[in-house]
N, C-alpha and C positions, 0 to 999 in steps of 0.2 A: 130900308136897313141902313143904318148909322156907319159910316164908312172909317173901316179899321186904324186907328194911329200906326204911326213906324214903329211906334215902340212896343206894340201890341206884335204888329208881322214880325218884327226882329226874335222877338221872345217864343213866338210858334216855331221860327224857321228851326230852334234845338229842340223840337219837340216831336216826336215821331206819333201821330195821333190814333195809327193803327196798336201802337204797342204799350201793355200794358207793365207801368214800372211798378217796383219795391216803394214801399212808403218813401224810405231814406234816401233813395233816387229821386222821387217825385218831389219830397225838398227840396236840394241840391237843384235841380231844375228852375224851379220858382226862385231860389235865392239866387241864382246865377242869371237869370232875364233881365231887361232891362225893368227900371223901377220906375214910379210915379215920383213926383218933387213931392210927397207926400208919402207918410207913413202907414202903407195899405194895410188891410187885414188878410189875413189869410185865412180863405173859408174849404171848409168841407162840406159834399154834398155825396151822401149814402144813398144809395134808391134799394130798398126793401121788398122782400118778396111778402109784403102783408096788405091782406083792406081795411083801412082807417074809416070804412063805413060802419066796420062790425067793432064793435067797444071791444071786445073782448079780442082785437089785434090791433090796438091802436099801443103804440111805442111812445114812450114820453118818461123823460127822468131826469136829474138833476146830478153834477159831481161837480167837485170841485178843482177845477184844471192843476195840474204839478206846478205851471209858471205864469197862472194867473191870462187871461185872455188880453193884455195892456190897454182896456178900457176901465175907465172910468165910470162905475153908476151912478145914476141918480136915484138914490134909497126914499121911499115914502113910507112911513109905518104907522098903522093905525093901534094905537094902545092910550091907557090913561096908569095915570098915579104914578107908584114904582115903575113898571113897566116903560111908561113914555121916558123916564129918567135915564132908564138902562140902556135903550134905544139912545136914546141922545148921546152919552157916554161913549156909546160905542160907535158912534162916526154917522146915525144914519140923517140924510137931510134935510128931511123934513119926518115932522111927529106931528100926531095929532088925532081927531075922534072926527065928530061930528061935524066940526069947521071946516075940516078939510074937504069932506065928504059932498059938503054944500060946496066947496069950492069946485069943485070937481064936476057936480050937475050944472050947475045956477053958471058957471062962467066956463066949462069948457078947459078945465086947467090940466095939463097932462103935462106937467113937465119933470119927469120921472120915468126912469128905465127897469124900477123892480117895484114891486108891494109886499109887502112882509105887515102880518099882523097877528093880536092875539088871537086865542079862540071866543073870547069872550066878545072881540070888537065886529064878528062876521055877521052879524044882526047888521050892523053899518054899513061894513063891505057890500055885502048881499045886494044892496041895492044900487049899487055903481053894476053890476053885472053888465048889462048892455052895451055900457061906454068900455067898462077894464075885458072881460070876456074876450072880443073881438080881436083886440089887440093883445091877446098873451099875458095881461099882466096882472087878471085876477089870483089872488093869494090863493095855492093849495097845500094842504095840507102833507101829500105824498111827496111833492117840492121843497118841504121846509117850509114853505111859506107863510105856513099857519102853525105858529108854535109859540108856549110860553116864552121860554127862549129866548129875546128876539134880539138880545147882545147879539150872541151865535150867529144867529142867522145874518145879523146884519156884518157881523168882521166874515163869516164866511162869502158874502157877497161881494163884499169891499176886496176879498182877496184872491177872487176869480170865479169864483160858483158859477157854473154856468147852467142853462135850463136847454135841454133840447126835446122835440116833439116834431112826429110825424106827420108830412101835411097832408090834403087829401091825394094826391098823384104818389102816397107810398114813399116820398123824398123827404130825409130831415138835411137842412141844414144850419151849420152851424159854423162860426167864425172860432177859431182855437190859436190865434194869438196874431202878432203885426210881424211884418214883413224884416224891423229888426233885430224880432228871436234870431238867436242863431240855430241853428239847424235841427242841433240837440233837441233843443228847448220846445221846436214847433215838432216833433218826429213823438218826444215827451206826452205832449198835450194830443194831438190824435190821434196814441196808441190807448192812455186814456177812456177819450170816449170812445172810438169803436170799442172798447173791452166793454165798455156799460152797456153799449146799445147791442152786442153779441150776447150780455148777460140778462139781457130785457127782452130776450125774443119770447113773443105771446107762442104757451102752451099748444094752440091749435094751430099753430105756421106751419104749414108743411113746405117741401120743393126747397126750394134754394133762396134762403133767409136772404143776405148780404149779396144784392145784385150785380152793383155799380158802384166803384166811387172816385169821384174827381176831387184833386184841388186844386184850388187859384189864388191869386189876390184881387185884391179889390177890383183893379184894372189889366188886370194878365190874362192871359188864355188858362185854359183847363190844363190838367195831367192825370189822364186814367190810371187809375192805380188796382194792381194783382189784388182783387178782394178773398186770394185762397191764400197768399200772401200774409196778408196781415190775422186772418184767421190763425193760421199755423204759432205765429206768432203769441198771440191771444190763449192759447190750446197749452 
């Protein structure tokens, strides 16, 4: 086990780990800790009372955060003609069909953090599956990701869109902006998506949907936070 920084103990010693805070406490916590020389993220992690074995309780959705996640994507969009133009237009950084697609197999190229494409280009896609699959960055359809559209899609990504999905252990997480939102801003963005992922509970969830939820930053201790709390809230 990797032995703890000072700045990591210092930032627990304000942290009471048996007690469960307010979202807006659990900020103010994190933003008051000591910080990295570096501009962390600040993540959320839900644990779900669902099994992501049975399709039919598996959690997965896409919004668009109020203040943007302060990351920068890297956009790939497979389309041709008008389309690849409008794409171009609208910020995305890399366009293209087939070329890419071979770049993609034949050299191992993945330097790209979203895929957006037409519906016409998923004949292409399709067959990156193995390599995009795996890593989360196959284009769907229920994501936006597969749409005429794909200006839209691509300013909405450009302007925080973010995607979240439940992993096999029933836990999504998700980073919902950096360590220099101010408070408002990161409290904005979390309330957010738990409202999507409380609006995304699979029909046959029974028991107690919303288990657990921590956040942190990149390099800080956790802060459990009242998941009846933020429901109330949501309600």
């Amino acid at each position: 086990m990797s032995k703890q920084s000072k700045r990591f103990r210092q930032g627990a010693e304000t942290i009471d780990r048996a007690q469960l805070y307010e979202l807006a406490e659990a900020v103010s916590l994190i933003k008051e800790a000591p910080g990295a020389k570096f501009d962390e993220s600040v993540d959320i992690a839900l644990n779900l009372g669902v099994d992501p074995k049975h399709a039919d309780q598996m959690v997965r959705g896409a919004l668009v955060l109020p203040h943007g996640t302060g990351k920068s994507l890297r956009i790939l969009v497979f389309a041709k003609g008008d389309k690849e133009k409008e794409a171009k237009e609208a910020g995305a950084d890399y366009v293209g069909a087939e070329d890419l697609a071979k770049k993609i197999q034949e050299e191992g190229w993945l330097e790209f953090e979203r895929v957006i494409a037409t519906p016409d280009m998923m004949s292409v896609v399709g067959r990156l599956g193995k390599v995009l699959g795996p890593r989360g960055l196959m284009p769907n359809p229920k994501l936006g990701t597969v749409t005429p559209d794909v200006a839209r899609a691509v300013a909405e990504s450009k302007a925080g869109k973010m995607e979240y999905r439940v992993d096999k252990n029933g836990i999504i997480h998700a980073s919902i902006g950096k360590r220099s939102f101010d408070a408002g801003q990161l409290v904005d963005n979390a309330s957010a998506l738990i409202d999507a992922i409380l609006k995304a509970k699979p029909a046959v969830s029974k028991g107690i949907y919303l288990k657990k939820i921590s956040l942190s930053t990149t390099m800080g201790p956790g802060v459990r936070i009242d998941p009846s709390s933020v429901q109330k809230a949501a309600a």
